[in-house]
C-alpha positions as CSV (number, residue, x, y, z in Angstrom):
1,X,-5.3,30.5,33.0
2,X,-7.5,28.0,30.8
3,X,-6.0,26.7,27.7
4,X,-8.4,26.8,24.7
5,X,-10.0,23.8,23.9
6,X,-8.5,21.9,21.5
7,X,-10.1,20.9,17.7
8,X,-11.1,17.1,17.5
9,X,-9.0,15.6,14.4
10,X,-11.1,14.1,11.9
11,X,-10.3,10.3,12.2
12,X,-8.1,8.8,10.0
13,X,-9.3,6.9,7.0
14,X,-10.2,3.4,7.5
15,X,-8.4,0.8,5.7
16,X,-10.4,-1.8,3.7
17,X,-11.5,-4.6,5.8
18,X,-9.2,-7.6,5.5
19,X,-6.2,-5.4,4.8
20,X,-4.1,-5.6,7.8
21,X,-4.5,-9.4,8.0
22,X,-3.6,-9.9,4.2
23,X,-0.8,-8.0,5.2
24,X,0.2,-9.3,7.8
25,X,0.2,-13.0,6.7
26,X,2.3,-11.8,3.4
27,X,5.2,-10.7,6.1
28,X,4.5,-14.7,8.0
29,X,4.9,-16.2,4.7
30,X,8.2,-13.9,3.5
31,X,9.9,-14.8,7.0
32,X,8.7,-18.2,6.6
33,X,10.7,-18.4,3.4
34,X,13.6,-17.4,4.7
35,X,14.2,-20.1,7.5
36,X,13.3,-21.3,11.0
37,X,16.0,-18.7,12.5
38,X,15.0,-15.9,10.5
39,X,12.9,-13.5,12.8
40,X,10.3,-12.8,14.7
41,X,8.0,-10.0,15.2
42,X,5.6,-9.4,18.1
43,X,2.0,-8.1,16.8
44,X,2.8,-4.9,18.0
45,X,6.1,-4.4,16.1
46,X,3.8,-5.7,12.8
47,X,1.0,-3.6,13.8
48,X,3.5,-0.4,14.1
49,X,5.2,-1.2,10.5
50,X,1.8,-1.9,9.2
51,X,1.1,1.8,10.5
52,X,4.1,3.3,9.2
53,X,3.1,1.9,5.3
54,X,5.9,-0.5,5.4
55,X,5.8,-3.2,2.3
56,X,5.5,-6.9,3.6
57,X,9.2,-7.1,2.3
58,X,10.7,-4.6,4.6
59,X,8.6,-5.4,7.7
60,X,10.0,-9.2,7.1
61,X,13.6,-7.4,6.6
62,X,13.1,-5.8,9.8
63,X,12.1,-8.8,11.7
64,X,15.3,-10.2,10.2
65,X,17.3,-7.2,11.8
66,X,15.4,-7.8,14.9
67,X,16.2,-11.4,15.5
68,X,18.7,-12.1,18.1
């Protein structure tokens, strides 16, 4: 039995170019502040936040919960 095809999503709105990098170097800066010791993030767990909507200030909070 063949399964019905299934309906291509529309893809998802593109965010202004520039965006994710501003973004991104608002969380460097906010863990910066914080101290040499206070977290790091691998681009994927910044990419994923970034994804989710995060705010700079709770992806650098999470980097800080993250840090061993």
């Amino acid at each position: 039995m063949a399964g019905e095809p299934k309906a291509k999503q529309p893809p998802a709105p593109a965010a202004p170019q520039g965006a994710y990098a501003a973004w991104k170097q608002r969380v460097a800066a906010l863990i910066e502040s914080k101290g040499p010791f206070s977290g790091i993030l691998r681009e994927r767990g910044i990419r994923r936040l970034c994804i989710a909507g995060a705010t700079p200030e709770a992806a650098a909070d999470e980097a800080e919960t993250i840090a061993p």
